[in-house]
C-alpha positions in Angstrom: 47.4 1.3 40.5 50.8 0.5 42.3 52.3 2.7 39.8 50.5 6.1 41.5 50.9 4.6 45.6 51.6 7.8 47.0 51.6 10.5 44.3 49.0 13.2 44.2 45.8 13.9 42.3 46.2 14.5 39.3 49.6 13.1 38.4 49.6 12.1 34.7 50.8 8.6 34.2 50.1 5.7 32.4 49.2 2.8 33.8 48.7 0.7 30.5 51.3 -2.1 29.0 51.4 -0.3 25.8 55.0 0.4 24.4 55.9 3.9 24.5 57.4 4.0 20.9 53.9 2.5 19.6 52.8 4.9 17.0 49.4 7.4 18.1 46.6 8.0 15.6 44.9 10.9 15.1 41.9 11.7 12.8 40.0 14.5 13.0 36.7 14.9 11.2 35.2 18.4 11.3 31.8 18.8 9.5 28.6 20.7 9.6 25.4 20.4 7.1 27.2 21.3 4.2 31.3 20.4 4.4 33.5 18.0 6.1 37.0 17.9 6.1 38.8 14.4 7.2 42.7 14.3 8.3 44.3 11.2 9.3 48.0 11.9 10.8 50.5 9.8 13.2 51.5 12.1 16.4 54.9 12.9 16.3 55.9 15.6 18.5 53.8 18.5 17.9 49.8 18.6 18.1 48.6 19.8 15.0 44.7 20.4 15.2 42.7 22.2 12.3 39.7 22.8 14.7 37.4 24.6 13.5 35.1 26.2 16.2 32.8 27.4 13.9 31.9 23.7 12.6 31.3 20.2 14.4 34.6 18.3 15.5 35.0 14.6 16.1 38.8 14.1 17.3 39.4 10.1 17.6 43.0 8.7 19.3 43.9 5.6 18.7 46.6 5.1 21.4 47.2 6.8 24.7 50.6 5.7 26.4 52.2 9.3 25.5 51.6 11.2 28.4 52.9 14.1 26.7 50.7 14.2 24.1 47.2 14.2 26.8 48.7 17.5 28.8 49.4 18.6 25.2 45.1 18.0 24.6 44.1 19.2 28.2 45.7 22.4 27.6 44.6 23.1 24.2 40.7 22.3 25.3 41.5 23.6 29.0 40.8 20.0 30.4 41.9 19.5 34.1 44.0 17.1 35.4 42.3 15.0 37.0 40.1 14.0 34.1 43.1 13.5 32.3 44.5 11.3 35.3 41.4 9.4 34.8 41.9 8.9 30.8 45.0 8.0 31.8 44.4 5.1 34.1 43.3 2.1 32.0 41.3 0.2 34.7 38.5 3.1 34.9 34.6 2.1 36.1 32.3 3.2 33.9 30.9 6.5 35.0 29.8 10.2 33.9 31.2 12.8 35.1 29.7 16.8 34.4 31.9 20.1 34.8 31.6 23.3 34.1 32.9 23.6 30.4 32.5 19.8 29.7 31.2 16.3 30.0 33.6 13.6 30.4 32.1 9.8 29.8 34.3 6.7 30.2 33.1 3.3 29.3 34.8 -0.6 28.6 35.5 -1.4 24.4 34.5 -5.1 24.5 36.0 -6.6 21.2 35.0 -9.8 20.0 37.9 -11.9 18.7 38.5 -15.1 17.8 37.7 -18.6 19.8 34.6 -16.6 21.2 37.3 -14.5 23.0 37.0 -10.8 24.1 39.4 -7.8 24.4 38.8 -5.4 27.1 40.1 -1.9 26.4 39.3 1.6 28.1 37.2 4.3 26.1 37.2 7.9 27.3 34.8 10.2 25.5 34.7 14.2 26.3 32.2 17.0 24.8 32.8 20.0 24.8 30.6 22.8 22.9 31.0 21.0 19.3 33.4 19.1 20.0 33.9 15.5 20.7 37.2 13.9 21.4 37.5 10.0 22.1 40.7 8.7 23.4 41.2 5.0 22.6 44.1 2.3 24.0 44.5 0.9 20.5 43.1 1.5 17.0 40.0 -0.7 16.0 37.1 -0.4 12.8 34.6 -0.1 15.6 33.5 3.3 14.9 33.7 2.8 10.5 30.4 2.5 10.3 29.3 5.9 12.0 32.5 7.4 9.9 31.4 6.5 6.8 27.9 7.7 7.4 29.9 10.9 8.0 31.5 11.1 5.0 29.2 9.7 3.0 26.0 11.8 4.4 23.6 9.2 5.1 21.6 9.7 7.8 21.2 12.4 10.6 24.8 12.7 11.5 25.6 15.8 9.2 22.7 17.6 10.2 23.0 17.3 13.7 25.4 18.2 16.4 28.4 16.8 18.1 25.7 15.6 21.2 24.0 13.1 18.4 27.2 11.9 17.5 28.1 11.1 21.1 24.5 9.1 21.5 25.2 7.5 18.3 29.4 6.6 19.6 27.4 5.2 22.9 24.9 3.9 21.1 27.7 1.4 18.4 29.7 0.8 21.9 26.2 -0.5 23.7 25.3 -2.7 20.6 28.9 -4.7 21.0 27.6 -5.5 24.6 24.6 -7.5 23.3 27.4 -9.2 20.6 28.8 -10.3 24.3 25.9 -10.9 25.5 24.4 -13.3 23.3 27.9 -15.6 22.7 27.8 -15.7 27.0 24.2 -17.1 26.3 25.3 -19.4 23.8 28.2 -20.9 25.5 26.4 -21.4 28.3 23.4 -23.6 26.0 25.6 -25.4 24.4 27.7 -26.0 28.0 24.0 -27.1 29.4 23.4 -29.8 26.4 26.7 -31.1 26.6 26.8 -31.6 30.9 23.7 -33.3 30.4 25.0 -36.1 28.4 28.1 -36.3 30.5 29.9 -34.3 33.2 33.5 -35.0 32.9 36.2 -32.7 34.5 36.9 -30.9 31.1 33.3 -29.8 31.0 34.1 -28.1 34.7 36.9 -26.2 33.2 34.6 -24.9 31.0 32.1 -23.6 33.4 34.8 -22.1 35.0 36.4 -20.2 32.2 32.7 -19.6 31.8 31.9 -18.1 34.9 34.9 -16.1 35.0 34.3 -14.3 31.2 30.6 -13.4 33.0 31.9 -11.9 36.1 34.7 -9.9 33.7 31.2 -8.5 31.7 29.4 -8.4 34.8 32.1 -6.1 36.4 32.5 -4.0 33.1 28.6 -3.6 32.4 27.3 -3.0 36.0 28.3 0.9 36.8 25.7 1.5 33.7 23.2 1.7 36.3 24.3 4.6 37.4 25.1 5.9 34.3 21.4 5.6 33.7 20.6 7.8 36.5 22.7 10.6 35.3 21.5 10.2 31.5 17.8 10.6 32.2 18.9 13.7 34.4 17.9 17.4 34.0 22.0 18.5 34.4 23.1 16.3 31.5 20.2 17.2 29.2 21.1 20.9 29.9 24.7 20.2 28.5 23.6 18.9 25.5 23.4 21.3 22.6 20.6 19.5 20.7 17.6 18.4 22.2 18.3 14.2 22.0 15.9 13.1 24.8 14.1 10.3 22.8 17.9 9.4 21.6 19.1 8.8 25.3 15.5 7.3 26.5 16.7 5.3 23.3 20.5 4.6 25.1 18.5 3.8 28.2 16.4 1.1 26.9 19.4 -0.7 25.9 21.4 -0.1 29.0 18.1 -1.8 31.3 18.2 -4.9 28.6 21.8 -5.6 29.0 21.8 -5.4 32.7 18.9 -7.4 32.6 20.4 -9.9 30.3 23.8 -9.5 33.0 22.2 -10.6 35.9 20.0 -13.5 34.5 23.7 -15.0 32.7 24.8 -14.6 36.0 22.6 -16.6 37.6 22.7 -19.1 34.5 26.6 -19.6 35.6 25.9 -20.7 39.1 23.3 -22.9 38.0 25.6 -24.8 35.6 27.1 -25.3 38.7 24.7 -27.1 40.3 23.9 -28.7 36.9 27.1 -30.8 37.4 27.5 -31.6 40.6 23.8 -33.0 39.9 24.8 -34.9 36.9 28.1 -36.0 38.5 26.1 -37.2 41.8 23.4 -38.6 39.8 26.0 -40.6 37.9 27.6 -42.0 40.7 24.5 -42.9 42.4 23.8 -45.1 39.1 27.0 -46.7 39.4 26.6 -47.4 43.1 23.2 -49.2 42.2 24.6 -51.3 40.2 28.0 -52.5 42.4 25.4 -52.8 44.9 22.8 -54.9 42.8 25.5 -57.4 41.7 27.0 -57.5 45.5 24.0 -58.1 46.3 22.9 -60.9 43.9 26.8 -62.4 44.9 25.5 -62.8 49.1 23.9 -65.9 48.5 25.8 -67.1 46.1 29.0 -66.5 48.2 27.2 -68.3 50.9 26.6 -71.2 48.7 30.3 -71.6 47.6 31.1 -70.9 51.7 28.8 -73.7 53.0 30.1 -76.4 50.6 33.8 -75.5 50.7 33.6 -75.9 54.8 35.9 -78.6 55.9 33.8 -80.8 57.5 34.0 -84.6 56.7 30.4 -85.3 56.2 28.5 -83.0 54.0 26.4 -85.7 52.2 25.6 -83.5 49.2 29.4 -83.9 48.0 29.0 -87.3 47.5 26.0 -86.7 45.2 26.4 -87.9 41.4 25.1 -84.6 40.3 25.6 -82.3 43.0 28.3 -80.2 41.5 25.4 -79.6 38.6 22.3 -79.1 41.2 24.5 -76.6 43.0 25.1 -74.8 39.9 21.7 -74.6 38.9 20.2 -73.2 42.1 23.0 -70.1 41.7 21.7 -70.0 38.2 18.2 -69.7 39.8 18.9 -67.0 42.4 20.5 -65.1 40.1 17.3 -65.2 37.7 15.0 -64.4 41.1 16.8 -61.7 42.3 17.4 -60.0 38.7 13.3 -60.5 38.5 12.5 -59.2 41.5 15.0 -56.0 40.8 13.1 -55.8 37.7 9.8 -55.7 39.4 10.7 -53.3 41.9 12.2 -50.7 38.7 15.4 -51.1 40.5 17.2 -52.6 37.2 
């Protein structure tokens, strides 16, 4: 954000880390019940599009640090600038936005990698009439599946519009949430189990790496709510040019289980919490009845070995043949007492 302090709206730049000579993908699927045509090209310097109005168009870009190349889109599908701005700026909340000529949609890629690890990346989705144009940070095989359908027509794809290829784009993006979702749940099991045994200080660090993977899917999934709102609205549905209302009552269910599932991970991160400082306290209160069961089974021994090491003169017991022995044996007892009466009492 520091890198637009002070410039005006609408001022195209991009706020990313990617390298500006990284290399841009663009494919371009146009389709209707009968053709498709797929093109697959690397952006150079000059935006060749074969759109074909008359047919559906699905435009994926796999990169979007070339500034040049977005006004270069925005002015070929009369896109203002402040929606560009926004598909510029990589750190985006989710939201919908509606104009005139368009609906612009922008939403958090959450990609699984290894070590139960996720990569956050920016997706920014805008229909137009029959058109659909995604603009992605970095190329991914999230969206083969729904290509091959395409290509190889299976499924509804090819018969319908570019608005049931949007629900089905939200709907492969949504189903990577409950991929999240569930590994957040497992972690957190197996985290459970495990601080139960023991609570050691590496266990902590876990919870804390934890909690703060969570609160990143927390932050990214939350603005759905709203998002809600605006899908089950009249104004969107009149946008659409397919009637898809059991699609997006579809999209909403999901939406309401993954916030659901959000908030009670949530919750299941502060408890782990709680979970080991219990353990931890419970731990040392075990330890602490134990040093205090043997000081206390030492007082009267210690007050034994004190009374007969005294330096008086006469303490006729040390002149006993077998004191040294008796002495030892009535420790021996005391210690057998007390560690009975401990017993008794479920203190031991």
């Amino acid at each position: 954000m520091k890198l637009k302090t002070g410039l005006q709206p609408g001022t195209l730049i991009y706020t990313g880390s990617k390298n500006e000579y990284e290399t841009i993908e663009l494919e371009e699927i146009i389709y209707n019940k009968e053709n498709i045509y797929h093109k697959l090209n690397f952006y150079k310097n000059e935006l060749n599009l074969n759109t074909n109005f008359e047919m559906n168009n699905w435009i994926n870009i796999s990169g979007i640090h070339n500034v040049e190349l977005i006004k270069k889109i925005g002015q070929y599908f009369n896109i203002d600038s402040l929606i560009l701005e926004d598909i510029l700026s990589n750190n985006q909340r989710p939201k919908i936005e509606i104009r005139d000529n368009l609906i612009y949609i922008v939403l958090k890629l959450i990609i699984p990698i290894e070590n139960k690890l996720f990569k956050y990346e920016q997706i920014s989705l805008i229909l137009l009439d029959n058109t659909l144009i995604i603009f992605q940070e970095s190329k991914n095989s999230i969206f083969n599946t729904i290509k091959n359908r395409l290509l190889k027509d299976i499924g509804k794809l090819r018969k319908k519009g570019v608005s049931y290829l949007t629900y089905g784009i939200l709907d492969r993006i949504i189903d990577d949430y409950f991929i999240i979702l569930d590994s957040l749940n497992n972690r957190s099991d197996d985290l459970e189990e495990t601080i139960l045994l023991s609570a050691d200080k590496q266990e902590f660090e876990k919870i804390l790496a934890l909690k703060k993977d969570i609160f990143k899917f927390k932050k990214s999934v939350t603005p759905l709510k709203e998002m809600i709102i605006i899908l089950r609205s009249n104004e969107i549905k009149e946008c659409f040019q397919e009637n898809i209302d059991i699609f997006l009552e579809d999209l909403h269910d999901h939406i309401n289980v993954i916030l659901e599932g959000v908030e009670s991970i949530f919750f299941k991160g502060n408890e782990l919490i709680q979970l080991y400082h219990t353990t931890v306290s419970t731990g040392m209160n075990e330890v602490m009845k134990v040093l205090t069961m043997i000081s206390t089974i030492f007082i009267p021994l210690s007050f034994l070995a004190g009374l007969y090491g005294m330096n008086f003169e006469v303490i006729p017991e040390l002149k006993w043949e077998y004191g040294y022995f008796i002495l030892l044996f009535i420790m021996f007892l005391t210690i057998c007492v007390m560690g009975y009466f401990f017993k008794k009492k479920k203190w031991w």
